[in-house]
N, C-alpha and C positions, 0 to 999 in steps of 0.2 A: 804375933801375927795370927788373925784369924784363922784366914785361908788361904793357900795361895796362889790364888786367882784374884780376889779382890780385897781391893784397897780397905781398911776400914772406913775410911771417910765415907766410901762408895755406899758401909753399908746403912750407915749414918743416912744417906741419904734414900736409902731404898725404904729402910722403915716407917721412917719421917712422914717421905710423901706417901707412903702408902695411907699413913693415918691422916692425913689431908685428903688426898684422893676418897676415900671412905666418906668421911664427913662430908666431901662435896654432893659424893652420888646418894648418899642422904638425905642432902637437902632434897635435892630433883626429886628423889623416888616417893618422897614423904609427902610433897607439898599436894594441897595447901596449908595442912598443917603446921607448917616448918617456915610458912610465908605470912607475913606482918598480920596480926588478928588470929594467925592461927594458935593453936594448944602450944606447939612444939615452939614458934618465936622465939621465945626466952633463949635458948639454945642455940638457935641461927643468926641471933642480929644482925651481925657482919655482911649478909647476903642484901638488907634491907638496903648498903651501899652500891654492894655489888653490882644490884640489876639495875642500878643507874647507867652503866657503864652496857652491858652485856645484856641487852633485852630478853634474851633466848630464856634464862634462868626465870624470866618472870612472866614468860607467855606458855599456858600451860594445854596449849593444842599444838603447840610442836613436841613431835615426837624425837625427832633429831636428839635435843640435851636427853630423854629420859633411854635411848638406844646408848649414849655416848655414857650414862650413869651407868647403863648392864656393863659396858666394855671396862669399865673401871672397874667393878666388883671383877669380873677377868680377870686384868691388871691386877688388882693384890692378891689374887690366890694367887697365880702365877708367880710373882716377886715375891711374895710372903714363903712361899711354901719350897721355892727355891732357896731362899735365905736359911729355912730353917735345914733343909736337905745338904746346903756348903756348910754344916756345921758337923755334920758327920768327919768322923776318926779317916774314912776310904777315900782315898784317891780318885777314884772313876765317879765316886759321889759329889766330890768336891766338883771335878773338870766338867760332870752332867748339871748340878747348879748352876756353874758359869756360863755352862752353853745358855741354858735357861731364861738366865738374866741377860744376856745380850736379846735376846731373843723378845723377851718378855719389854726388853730396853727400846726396842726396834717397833714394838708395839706400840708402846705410849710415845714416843716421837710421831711417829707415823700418825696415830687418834688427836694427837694436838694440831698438827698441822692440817689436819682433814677439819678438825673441829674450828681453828682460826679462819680455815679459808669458808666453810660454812655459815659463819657466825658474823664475819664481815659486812653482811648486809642490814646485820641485825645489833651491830655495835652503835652505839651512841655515836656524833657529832664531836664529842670529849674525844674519845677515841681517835678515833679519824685524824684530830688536830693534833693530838698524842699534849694534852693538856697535863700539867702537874698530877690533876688526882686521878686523870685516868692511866699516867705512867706508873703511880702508885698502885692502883686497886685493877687493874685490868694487864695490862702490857708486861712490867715485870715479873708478876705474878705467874703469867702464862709461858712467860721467856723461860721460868727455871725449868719446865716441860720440855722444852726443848733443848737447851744446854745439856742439862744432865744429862738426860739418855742419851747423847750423845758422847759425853765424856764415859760414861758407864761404858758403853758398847766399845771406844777405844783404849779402853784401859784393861779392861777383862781379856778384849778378845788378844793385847799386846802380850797379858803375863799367859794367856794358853799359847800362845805362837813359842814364846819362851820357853814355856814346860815342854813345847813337844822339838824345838829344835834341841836343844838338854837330854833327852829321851834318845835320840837317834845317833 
């Protein structure tokens, strides 16, 4: 067991999306670059589907996606630096990572549903109809943002309620 606060799966996933999340606020912060003709393309393709789906990624005078890019570079220090801090030998180091991660958990939940409900007006017609490829490349995509930090926040904050009823 790594830590015991969180799950390994948990941190499977904290790492994961962290390196997703990154390559996202990459694209944003790079483009145009990073957008079809640009230098970077090669490395983005996937996106050239993307903005079918999610207009915001390819209109490059809203500021909204490249503010919601800062809040992700946020989001992995914070989950990154927390992750490496529950790797510590100390007990109060481990419990202050977990605080962390729920916290840092509580954040990227909260920035996906601000950013869904934002982005609404700016999602394709696929979208809206919840069509095959935009269940695909848009909808479940954005689902695991929400799920997880949501299971992250209830699992961490269950195994700290247990360490401190155990404690007393």
């Amino acid at each position: 067991k790594i830590s015991m606060f969180i799950p390994k799966a948990l941190y499977i996933w904290l790492v994961l999306s962290s390196f997703v999340v990154l390559y996202d606020a990459t694209y944003v912060l790079l483009r145009p670059a990073t957008m079809e003709g640009g230098s970077l393309f090669p490395y983005f393709t996937g996106y050239a589907l993307y903005i079918k789906f999610d207009t915001l990624y390819a209109n490059l005078t809203d500021t909204f996606v490249v503010i919601q890019s800062w809040l992700n570079l946020a989001e992995i220090t914070l989950i990154l630096g927390s992750v490496l801090l529950s790797l510590s030998s100390c007990k109060i180091k481990k419990l202050i990572a977990a605080l962390l991660i729920v916290v840092g958990s509580a954040f990227v939940f909260w920035k996906t549903v601000i950013y869904l409900w934002y982005s609404h007006d700016f999602t394709t017609e696929a979208v809206k109809k919840l069509t095959p490829d935009a269940l695909l490349c848009f909808v479940l995509p954005s689902s695991f943002w929400i799920i997880f930090p949501v299971l992250t926040m209830y699992y961490i904050s269950k195994n700290i309620v247990n360490y401190v009823r155990s404690t007393l």
